[in-house]
C-alpha positions in Angstrom: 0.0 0.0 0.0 1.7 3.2 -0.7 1.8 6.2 1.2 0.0 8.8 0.7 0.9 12.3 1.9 -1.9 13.9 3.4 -2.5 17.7 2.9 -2.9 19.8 5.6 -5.8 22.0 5.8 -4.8 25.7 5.1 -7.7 26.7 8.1 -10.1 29.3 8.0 -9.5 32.4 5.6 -9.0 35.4 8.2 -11.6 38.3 7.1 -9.8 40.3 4.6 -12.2 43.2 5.2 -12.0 43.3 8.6 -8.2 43.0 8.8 -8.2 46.2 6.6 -10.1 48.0 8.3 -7.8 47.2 11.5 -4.9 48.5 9.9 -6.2 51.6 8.5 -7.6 52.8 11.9 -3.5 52.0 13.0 -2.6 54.8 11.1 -0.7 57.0 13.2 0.1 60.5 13.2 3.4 61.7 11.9 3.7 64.3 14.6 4.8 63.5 18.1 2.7 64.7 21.0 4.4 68.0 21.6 4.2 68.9 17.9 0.4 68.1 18.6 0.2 70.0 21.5 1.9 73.2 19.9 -0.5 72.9 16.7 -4.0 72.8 19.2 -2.1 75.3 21.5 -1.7 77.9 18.7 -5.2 77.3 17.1 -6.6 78.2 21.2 -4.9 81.3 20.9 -5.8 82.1 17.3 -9.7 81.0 18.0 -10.3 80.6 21.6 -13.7 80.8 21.2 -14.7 79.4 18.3 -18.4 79.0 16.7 -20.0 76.9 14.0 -21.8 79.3 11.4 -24.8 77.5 11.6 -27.5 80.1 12.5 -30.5 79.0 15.5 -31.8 79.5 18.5 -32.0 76.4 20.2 -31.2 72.4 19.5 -34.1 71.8 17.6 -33.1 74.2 14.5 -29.5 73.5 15.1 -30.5 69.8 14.3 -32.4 71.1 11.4 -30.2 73.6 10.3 -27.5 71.0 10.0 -29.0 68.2 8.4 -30.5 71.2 5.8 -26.1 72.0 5.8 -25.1 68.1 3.7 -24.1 69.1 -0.1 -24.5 72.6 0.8 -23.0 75.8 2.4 -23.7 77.2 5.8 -24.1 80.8 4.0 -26.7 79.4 1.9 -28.7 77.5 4.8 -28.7 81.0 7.2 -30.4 82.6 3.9 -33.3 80.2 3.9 -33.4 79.4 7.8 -33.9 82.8 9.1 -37.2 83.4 7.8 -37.8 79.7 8.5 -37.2 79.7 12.0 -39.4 82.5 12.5 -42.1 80.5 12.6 -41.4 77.2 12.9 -38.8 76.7 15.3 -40.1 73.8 17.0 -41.0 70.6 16.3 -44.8 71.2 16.5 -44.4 73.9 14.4 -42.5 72.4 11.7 -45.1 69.5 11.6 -48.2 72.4 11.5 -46.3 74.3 8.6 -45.9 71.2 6.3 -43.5 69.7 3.9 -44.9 71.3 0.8 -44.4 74.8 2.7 -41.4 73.9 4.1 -40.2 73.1 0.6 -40.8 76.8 -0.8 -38.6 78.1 2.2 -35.3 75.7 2.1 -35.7 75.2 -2.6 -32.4 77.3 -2.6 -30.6 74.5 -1.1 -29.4 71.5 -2.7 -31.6 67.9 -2.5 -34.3 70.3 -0.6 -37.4 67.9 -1.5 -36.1 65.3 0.2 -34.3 67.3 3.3 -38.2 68.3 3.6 -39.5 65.0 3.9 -37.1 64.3 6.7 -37.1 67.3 8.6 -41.0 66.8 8.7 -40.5 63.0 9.4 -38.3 63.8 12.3 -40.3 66.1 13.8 -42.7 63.6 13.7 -40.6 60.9 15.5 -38.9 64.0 18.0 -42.5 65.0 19.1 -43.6 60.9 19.0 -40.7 59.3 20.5 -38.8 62.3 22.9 -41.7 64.6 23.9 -41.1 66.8 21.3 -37.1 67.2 22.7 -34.0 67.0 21.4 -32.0 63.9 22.4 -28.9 64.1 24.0 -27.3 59.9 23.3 -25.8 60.1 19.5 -27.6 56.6 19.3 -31.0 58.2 19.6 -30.2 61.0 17.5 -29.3 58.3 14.7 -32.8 57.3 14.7 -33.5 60.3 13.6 -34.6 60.3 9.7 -31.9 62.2 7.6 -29.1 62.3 11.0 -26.3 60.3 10.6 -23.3 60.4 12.8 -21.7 64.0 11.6 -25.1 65.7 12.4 -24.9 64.0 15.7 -22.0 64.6 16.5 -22.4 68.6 15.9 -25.6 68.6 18.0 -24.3 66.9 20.9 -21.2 69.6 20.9 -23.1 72.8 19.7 -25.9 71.9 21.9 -25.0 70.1 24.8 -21.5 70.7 25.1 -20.2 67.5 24.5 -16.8 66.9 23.1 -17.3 65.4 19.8 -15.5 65.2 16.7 -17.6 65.7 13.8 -16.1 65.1 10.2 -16.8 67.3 7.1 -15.4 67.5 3.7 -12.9 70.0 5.6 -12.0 67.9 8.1 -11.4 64.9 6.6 -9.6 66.7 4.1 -7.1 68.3 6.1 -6.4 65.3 8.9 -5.2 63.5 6.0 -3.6 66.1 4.0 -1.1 67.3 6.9 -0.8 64.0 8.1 -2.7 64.6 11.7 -5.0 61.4 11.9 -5.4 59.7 8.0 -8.1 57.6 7.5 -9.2 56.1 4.8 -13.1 57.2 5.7 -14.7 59.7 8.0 -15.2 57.5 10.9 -11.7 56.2 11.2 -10.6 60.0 11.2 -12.8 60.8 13.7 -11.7 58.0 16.0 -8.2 58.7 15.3 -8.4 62.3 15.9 -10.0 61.5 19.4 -7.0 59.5 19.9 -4.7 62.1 19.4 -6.2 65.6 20.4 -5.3 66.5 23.8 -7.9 66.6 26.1 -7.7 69.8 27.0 -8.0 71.6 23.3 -10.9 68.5 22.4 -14.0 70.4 23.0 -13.3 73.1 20.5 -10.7 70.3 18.0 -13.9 70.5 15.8 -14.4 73.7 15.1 -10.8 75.0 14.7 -10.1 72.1 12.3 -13.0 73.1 10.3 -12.3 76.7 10.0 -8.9 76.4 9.5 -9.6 74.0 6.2 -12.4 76.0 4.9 -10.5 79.6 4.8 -6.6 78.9 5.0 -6.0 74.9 4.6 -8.5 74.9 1.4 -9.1 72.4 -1.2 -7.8 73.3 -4.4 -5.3 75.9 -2.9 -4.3 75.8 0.4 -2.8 79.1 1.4 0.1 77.7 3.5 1.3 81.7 3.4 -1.6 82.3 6.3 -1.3 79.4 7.6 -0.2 80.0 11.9 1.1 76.1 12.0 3.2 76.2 8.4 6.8 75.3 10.7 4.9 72.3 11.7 2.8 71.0 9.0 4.1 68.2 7.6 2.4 67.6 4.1 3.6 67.1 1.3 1.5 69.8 -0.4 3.2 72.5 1.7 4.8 75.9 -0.3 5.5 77.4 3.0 7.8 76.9 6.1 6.8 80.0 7.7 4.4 80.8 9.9 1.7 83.3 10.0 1.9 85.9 12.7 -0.6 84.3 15.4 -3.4 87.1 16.3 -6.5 86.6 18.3 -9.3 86.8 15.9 -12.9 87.4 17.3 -14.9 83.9 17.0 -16.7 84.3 13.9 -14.7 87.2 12.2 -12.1 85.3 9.6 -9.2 86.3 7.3 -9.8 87.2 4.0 -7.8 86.6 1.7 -5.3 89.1 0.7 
């Protein structure tokens, strides 16, 4: 009888997708912690009280006015909320004005027949489910219609105070771009960023970040001439090793662009 050599088994496959996504959350920063601490440190100075540009007057058309904010700017969302939150700035309200009135106040802003649908529909579930209040768990805002984890996130910092990191186009953009926390997609930059923020500068980390890629860290151009942390930034994109004199600006007057 001849032997016959038996082939081991090569075991189970391991998960390829979730091995991926592993590694990419491992992405570390290329700065060390004081070059971190220096960056946040300036930005305090620079912005020590920062504020989102979202207009309201209270967590219900903060939620509203951000979910109205996805494909769209926050200029263009104060033009059409400010009349709208004249009179409907609650969620009873809202639900007594209507979608198809609704519609005629948001139509200059992107995808606005549908943002209608859900801003009525959670209403709906706000006055059904919470008493007609804003929640304050990012797992019942989810179950909101039209709130994902971004618009969460913004709620719970703008409106309760809570130390959230909530990732934009801008955001995303420029943790990857100067190397701060990459990520392949917007949740692995957030958690990465909450990794490596100090805690004292993490309550504002949000909005600094943010204003600092929409007007000097920008998208097509960034303007690395104004740029306060230029001697520390570490991307590749970089045209400037010098830093911009760092002046207190008041918290929602920026830079233009000379």
């Amino acid at each position: 009888m001849k032997n016959v050599k038996r082939k081991l088994s090569p075991g189970p496959a391991k998960p390829r997708a979730a091995t991926a996504a592993r590694r990419s959350t491992r992405q570390r920063s290329v700065y060390s912690k004081a070059e971190i601490e220096e960056i946040f440190r300036r930005f305090s100075v620079q912005r020590p009280e920062p504020k989102g540009e979202l207009e309201h007057v209270n967590a219900f058309t903060l939620l509203v006015a951000v979910a109205l904010s996805a494909q769209a700017t926050d200029a263009g969302v104060n033009k059409a909320t400010r009349p709208l939150f004249v009179v409907a700035d609650t969620p009873e309200k809202m639900m007594a004005l209507g979608e198809d009135k609704l519609r005629d106040y948001i139509k200059t802003i992107g995808l606005y027949r549908n943002k209608a649908k859900n801003v009525i529909a959670l209403s709906q579930k706000l006055i059904a489910d919470f008493g007609g209040e804003v929640p304050k768990t990012r797992e019942e805002l989810m179950t909101l219609p039209g709130v994902g984890r971004k618009t969460a996130n913004v709620v719970l910092q703008m409106a309760f105070g809570q130390s959230t990191i909530a990732v934009d186009t801008h955001l995303f953009r420029i943790a990857n771009r100067i190397r701060l926390a990459p990520g392949k997609t917007p949740d692995e930059v957030e958690a990465n960023l909450m990794r490596v923020i100090p805690e004292t500068y993490l309550y504002h980390a949000h909005h600094w970040l943010i204003l600092h890629g929409r007007y000097v860290c920008k998208a097509r151009r960034p303007e690395c001439e104004r740029c306060i942390i230029a001697d520390i930034c570490k991307s590749p994109e970089k045209s400037c090793d010098i830093p911009a004199p760092l002046i207190e600006l008041p918290p929602q007057i920026l830079p233009v662009a000379g």
